[in-house]
LOLO-307323 format. One line per field, with one value per atom (N, C-alpha, C): residue number from 1; atom name; y, x, z. Coordinates in nm, 2 decimals, always signed. Layout:
residues N
resi c(NUM / ...)
name c(CA / ...)
y c(Y / ...)
x c(X / ...)
z c(Z / ...)
//
This chain:
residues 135
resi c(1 / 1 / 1 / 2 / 2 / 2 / 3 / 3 / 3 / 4 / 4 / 4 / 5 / 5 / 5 / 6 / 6 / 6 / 7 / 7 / 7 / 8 / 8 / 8 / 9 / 9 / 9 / 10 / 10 / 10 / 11 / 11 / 11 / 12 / 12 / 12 / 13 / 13 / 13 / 14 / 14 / 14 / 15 / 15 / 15 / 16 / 16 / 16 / 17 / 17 / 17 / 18 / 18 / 18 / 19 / 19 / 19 / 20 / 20 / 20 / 21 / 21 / 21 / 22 / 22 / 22 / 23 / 23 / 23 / 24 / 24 / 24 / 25 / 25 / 25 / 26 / 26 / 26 / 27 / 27 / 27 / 28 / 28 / 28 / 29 / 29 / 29 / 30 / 30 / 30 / 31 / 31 / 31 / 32 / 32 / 32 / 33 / 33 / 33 / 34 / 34 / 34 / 35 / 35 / 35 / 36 / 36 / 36 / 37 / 37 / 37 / 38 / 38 / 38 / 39 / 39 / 39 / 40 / 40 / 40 / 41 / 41 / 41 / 42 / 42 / 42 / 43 / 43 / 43 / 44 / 44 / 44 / 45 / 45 / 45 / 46 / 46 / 46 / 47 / 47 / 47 / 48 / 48 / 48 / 49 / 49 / 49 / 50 / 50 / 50 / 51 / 51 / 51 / 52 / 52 / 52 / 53 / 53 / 53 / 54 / 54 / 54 / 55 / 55 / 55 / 56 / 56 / 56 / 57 / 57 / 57 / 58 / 58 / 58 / 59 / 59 / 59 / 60 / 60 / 60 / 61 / 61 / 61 / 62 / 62 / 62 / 63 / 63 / 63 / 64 / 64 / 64 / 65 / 65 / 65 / 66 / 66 / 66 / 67 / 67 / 67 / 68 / 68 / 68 / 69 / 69 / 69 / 70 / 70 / 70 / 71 / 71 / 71 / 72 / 72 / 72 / 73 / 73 / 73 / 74 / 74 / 74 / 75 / 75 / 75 / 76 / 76 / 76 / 77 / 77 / 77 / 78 / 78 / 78 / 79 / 79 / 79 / 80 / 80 / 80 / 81 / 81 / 81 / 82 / 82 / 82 / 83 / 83 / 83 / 84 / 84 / 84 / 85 / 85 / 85 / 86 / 86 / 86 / 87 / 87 / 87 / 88 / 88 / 88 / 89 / 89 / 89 / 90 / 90 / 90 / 91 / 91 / 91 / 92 / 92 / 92 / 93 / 93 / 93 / 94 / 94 / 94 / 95 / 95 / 95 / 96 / 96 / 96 / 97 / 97 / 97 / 98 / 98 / 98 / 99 / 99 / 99 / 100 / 100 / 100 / 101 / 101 / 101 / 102 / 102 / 102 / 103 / 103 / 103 / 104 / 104 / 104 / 105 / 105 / 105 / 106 / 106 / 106 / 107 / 107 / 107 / 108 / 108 / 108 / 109 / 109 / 109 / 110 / 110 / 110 / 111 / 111 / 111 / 112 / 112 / 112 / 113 / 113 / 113 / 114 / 114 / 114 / 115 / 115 / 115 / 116 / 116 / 116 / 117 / 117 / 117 / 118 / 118 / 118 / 119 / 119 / 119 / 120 / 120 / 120 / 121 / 121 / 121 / 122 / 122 / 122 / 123 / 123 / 123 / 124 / 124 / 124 / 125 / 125 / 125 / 126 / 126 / 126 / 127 / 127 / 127 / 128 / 128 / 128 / 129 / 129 / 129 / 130 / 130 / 130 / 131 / 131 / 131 / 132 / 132 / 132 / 133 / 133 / 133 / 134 / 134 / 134 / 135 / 135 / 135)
name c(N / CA / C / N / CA / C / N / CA / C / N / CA / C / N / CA / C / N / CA / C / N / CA / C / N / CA / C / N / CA / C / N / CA / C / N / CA / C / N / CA / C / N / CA / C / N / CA / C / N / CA / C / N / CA / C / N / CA / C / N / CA / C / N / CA / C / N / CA / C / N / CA / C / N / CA / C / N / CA / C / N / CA / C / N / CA / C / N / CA / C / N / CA / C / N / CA / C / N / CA / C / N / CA / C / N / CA / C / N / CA / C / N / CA / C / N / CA / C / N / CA / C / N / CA / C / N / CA / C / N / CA / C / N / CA / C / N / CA / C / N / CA / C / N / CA / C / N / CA / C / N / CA / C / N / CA / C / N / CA / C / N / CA / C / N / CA / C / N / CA / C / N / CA / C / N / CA / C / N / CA / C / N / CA / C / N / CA / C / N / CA / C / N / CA / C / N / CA / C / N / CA / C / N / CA / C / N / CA / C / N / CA / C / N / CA / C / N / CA / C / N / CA / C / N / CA / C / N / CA / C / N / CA / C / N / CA / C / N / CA / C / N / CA / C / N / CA / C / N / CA / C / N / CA / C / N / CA / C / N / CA / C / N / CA / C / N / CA / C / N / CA / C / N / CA / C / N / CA / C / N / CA / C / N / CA / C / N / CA / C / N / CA / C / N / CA / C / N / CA / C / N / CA / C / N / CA / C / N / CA / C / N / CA / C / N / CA / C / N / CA / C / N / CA / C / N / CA / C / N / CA / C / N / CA / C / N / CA / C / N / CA / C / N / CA / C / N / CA / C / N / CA / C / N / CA / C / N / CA / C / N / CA / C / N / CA / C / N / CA / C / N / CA / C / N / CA / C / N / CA / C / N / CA / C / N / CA / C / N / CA / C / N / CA / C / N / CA / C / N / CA / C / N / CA / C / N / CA / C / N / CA / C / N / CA / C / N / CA / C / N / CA / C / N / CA / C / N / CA / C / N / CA / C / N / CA / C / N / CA / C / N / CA / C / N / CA / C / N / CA / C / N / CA / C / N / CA / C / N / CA / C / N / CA / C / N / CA / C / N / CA / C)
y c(-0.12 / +0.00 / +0.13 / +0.11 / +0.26 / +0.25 / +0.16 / +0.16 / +0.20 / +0.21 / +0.21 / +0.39 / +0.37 / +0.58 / +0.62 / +0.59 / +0.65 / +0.63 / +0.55 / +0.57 / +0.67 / +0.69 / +0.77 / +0.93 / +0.93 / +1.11 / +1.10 / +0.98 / +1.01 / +1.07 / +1.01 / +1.01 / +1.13 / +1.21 / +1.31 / +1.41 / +1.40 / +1.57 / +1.53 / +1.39 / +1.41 / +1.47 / +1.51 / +1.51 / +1.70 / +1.71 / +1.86 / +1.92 / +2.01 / +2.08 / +2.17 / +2.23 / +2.29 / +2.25 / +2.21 / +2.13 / +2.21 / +2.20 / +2.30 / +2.29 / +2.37 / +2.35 / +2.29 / +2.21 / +2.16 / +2.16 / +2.11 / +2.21 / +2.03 / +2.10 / +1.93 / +2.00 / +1.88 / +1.90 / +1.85 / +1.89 / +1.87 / +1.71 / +1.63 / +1.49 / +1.47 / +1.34 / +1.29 / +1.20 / +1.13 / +1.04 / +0.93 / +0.78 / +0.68 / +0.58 / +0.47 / +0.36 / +0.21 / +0.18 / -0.01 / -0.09 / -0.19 / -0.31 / -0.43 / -0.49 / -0.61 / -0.75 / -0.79 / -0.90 / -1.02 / -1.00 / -1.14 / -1.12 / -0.99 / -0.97 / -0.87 / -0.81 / -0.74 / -0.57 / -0.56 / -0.42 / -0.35 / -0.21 / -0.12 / -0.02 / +0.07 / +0.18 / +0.28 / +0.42 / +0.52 / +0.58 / +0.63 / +0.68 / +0.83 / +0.92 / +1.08 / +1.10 / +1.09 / +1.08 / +1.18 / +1.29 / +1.39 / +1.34 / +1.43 / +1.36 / +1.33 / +1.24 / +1.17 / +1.13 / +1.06 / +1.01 / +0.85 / +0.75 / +0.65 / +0.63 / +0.50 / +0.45 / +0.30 / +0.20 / +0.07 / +0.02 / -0.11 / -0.19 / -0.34 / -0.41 / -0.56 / -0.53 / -0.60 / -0.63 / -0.51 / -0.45 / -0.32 / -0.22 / -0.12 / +0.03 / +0.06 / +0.20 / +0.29 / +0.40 / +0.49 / +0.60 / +0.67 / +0.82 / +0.92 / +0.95 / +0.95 / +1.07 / +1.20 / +1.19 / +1.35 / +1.28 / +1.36 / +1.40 / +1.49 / +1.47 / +1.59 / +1.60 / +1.70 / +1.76 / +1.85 / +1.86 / +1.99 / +2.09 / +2.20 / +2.34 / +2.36 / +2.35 / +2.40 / +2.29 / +2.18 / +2.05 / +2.02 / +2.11 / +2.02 / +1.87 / +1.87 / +1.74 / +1.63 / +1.69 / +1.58 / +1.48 / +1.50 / +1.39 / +1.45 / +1.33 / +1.28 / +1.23 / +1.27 / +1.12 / +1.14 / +1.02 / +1.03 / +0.93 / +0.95 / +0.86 / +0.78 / +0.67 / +0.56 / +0.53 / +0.48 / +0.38 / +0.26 / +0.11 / +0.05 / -0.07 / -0.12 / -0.22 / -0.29 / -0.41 / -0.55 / -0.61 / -0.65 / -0.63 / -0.80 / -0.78 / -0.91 / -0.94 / -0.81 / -0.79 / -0.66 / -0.68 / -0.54 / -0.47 / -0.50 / -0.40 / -0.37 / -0.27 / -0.25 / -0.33 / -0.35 / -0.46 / -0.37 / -0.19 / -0.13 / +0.01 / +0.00 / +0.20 / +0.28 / +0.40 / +0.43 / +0.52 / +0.57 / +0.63 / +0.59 / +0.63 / +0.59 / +0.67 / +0.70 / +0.77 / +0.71 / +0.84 / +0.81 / +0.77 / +0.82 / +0.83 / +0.66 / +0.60 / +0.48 / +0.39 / +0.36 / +0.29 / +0.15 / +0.08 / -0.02 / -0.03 / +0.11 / +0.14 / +0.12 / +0.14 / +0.10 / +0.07 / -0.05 / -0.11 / -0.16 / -0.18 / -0.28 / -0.44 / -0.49 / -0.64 / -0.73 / -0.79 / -0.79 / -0.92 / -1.00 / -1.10 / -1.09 / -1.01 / -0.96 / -0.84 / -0.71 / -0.57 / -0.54 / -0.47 / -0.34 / -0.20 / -0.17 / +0.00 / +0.13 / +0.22 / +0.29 / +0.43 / +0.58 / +0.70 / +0.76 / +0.79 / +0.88 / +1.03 / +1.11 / +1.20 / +1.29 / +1.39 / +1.47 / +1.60 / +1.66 / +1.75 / +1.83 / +1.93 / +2.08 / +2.20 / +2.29 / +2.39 / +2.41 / +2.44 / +2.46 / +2.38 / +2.26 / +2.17 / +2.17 / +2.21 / +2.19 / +2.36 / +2.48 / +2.56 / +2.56 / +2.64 / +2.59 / +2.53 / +2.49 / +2.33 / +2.45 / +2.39 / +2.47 / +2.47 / +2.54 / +2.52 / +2.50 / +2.38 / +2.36 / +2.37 / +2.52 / +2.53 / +2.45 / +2.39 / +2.33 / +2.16 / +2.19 / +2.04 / +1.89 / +1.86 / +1.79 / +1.61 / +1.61 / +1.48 / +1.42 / +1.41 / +1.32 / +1.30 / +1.34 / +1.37 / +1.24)
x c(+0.08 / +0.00 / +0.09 / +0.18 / +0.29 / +0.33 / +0.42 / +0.47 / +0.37 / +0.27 / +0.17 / +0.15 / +0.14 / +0.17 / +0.27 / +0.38 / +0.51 / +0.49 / +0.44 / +0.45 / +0.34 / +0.24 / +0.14 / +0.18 / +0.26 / +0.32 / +0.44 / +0.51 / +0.59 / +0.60 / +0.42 / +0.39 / +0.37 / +0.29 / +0.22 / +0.34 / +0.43 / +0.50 / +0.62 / +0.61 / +0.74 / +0.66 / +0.55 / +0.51 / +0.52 / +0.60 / +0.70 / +0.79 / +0.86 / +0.95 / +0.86 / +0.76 / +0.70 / +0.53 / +0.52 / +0.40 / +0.29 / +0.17 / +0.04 / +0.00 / -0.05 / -0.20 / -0.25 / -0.34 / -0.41 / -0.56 / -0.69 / -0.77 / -0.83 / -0.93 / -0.95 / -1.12 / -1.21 / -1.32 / -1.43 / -1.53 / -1.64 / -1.70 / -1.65 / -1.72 / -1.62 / -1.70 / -1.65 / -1.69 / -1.68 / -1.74 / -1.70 / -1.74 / -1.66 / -1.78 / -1.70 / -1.72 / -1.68 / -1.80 / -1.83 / -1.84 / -1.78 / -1.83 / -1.86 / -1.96 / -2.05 / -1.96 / -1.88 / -1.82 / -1.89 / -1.96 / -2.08 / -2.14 / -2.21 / -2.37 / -2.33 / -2.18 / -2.15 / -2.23 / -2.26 / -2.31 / -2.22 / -2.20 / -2.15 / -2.23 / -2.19 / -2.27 / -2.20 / -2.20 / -2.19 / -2.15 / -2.11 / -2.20 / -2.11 / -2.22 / -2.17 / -2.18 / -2.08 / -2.03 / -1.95 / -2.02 / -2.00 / -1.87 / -1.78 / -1.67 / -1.71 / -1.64 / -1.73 / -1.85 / -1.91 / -2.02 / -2.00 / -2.08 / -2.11 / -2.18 / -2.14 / -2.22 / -2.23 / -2.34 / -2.36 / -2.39 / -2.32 / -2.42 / -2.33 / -2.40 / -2.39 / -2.29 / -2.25 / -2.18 / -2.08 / -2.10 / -1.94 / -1.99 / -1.91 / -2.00 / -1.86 / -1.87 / -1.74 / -1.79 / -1.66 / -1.67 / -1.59 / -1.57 / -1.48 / -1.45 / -1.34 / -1.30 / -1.24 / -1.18 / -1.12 / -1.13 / -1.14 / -1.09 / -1.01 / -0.92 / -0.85 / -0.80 / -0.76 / -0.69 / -0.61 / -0.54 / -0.44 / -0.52 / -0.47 / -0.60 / -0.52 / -0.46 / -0.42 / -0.45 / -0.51 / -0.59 / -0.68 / -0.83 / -0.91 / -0.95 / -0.95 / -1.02 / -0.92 / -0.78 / -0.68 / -0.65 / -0.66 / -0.61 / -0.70 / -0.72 / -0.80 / -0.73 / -0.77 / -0.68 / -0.75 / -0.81 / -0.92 / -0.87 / -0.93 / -0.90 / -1.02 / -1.02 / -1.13 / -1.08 / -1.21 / -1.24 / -1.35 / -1.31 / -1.39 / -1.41 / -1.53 / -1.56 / -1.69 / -1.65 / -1.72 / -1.86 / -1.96 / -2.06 / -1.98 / -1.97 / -1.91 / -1.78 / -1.69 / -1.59 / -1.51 / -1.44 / -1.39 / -1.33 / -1.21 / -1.11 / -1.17 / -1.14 / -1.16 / -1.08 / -1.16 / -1.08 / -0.99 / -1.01 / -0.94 / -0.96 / -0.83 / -0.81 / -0.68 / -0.71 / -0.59 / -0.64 / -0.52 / -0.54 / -0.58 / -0.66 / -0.67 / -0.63 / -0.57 / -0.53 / -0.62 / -0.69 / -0.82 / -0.72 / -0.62 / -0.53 / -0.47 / -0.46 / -0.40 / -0.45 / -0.56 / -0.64 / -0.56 / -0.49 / -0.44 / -0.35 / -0.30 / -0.21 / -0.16 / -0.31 / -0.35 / -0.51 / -0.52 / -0.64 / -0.70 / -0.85 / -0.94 / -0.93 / -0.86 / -0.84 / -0.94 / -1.08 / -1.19 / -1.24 / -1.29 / -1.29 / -1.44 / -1.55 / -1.65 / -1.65 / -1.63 / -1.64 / -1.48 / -1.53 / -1.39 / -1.44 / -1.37 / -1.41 / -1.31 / -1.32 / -1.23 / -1.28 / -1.22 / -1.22 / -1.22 / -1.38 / -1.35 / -1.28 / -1.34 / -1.30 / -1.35 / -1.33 / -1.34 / -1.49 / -1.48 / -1.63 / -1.51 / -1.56 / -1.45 / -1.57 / -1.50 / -1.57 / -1.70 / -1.69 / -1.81 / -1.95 / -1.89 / -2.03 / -2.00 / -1.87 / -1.90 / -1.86 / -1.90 / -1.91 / -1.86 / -1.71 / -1.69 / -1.61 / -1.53 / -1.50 / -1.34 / -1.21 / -1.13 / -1.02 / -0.96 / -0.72 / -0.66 / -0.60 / -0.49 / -0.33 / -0.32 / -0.16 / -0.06 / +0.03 / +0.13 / +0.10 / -0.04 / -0.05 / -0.06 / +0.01 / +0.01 / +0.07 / +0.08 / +0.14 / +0.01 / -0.05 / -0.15 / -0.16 / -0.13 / -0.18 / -0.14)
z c(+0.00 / +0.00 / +0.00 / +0.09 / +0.11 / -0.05 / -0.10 / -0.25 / -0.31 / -0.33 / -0.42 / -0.44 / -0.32 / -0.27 / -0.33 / -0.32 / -0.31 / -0.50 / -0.58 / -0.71 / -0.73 / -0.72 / -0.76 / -0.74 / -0.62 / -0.56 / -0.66 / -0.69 / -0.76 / -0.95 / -0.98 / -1.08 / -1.11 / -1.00 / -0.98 / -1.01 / -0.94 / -0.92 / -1.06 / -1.09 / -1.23 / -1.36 / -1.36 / -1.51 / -1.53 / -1.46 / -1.51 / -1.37 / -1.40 / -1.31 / -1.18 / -1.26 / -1.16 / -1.14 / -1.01 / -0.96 / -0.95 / -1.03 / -1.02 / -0.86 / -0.88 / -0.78 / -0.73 / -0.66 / -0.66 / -0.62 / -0.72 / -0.65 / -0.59 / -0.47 / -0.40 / -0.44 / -0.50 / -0.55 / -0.43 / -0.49 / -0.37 / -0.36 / -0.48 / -0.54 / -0.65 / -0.67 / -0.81 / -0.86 / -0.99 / -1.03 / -1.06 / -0.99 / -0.98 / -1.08 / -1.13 / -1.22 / -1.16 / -1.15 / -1.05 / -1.20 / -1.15 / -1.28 / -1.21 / -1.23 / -1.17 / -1.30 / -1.22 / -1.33 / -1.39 / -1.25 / -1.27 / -1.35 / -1.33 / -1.45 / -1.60 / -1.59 / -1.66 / -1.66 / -1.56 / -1.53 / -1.50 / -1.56 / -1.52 / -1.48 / -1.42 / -1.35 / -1.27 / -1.35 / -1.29 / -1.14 / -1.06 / -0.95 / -0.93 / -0.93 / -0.86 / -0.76 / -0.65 / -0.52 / -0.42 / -0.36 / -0.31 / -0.19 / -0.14 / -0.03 / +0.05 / +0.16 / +0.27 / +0.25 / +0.16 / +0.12 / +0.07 / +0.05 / +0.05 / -0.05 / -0.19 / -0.23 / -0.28 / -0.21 / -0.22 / -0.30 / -0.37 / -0.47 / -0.43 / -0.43 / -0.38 / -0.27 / -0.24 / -0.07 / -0.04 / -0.17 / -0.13 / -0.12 / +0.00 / +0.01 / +0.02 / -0.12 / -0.16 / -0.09 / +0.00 / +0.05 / -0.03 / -0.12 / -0.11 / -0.03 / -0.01 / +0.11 / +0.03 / -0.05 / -0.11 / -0.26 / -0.38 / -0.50 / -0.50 / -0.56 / -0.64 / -0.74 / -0.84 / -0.98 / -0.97 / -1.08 / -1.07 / -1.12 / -1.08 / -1.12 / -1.29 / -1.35 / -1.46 / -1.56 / -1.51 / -1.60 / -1.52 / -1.51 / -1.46 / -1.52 / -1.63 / -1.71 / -1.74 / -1.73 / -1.74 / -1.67 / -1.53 / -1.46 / -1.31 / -1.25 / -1.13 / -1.02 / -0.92 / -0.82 / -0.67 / -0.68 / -0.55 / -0.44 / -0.33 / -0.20 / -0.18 / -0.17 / -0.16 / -0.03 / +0.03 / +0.15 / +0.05 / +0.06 / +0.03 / +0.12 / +0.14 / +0.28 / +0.20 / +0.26 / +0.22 / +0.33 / +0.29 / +0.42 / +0.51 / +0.60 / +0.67 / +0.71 / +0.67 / +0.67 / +0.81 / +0.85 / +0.94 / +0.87 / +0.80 / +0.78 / +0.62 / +0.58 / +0.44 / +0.36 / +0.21 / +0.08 / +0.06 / +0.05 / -0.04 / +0.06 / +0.05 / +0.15 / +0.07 / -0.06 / -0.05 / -0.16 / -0.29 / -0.37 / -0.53 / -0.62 / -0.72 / -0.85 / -0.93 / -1.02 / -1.16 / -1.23 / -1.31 / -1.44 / -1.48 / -1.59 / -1.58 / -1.46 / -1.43 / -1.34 / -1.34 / -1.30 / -1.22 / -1.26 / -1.26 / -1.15 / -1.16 / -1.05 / -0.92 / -0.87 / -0.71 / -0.76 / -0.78 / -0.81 / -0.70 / -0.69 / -0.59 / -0.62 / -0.55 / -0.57 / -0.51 / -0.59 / -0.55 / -0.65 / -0.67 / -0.72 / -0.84 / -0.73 / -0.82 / -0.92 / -0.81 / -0.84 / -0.89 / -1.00 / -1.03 / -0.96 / -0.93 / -0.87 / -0.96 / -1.00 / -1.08 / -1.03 / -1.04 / -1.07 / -1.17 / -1.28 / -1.40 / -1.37 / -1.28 / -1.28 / -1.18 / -1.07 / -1.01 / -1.06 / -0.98 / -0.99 / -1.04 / -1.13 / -1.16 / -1.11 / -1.09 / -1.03 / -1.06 / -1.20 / -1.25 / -1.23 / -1.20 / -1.15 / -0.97 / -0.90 / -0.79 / -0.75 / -0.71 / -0.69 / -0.54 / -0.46 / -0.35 / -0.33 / -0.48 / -0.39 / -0.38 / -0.32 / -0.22 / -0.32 / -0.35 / -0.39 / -0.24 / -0.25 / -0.17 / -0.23 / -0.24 / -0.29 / -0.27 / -0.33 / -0.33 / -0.21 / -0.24 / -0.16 / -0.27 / -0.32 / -0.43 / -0.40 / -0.28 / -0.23 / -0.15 / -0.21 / -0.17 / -0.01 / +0.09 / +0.22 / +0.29)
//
């Protein structure tokens, strides 16, 4: 899990000399895939919010983007928990550009990050200057 970090912050601040912004969004929009039934399905998911479908309930806890690419790149913090289970399947960061990266390792569900709210659909949401290491 730490290595998985340590690539994603690494990915983050090498794709130039000088590190944007970062704005941290109010939601975002995550992508479930049902392997069994082949359903996929959307969900728009405000932070610290919850949403369930068969035994897994995904929390956001933060989205965020660089403010000088809203639409380019994503990278959200998941909490994900299994009904019957204590500890979460999946606690950590997800990068929408690299899905694969720090994946949900889950036998039914895929879980992924399309993409963060941008201002414009989330009014409010905050810049955290030079906070770009993922927390």
């Amino acid at each position: 899990m730490i290595r998985a970090a340590i690539v994603v912050i690494a990915a983050l601040t090498a794709a130039g000399t000088c590190v944007a912004d970062v704005v941290v969004a109010r939601g975002g929009v995550l992508r479930m895939l049902d392997k069994l039934s082949g359903v996929v399905t959307d969900y728009t998911v405000a932070s610290g919010q919850t949403q369930s479908e068969g035994r897994l309930t995904v929390r956001l806890d933060e989205c965020r983007y660089p403010s000088d690419l809203p639409t380019g790149e994503a990278y959200a913090h998941l909490t994900i928990t299994e009904a019957g289970t204590t500890a979460p399947v999946f606690k950590g960061w997800m990068v929408a550009s690299s899905p694969g990266l720090s994946a949900l390792d889950h036998p039914r569900y895929d879980v992924w990050v399309l993409r963060c709210d941008v201002p414009d659909a989330a009014p409010g949401a905050t810049t955290a200057p030079g906070n770009n290491t993922g927390g």
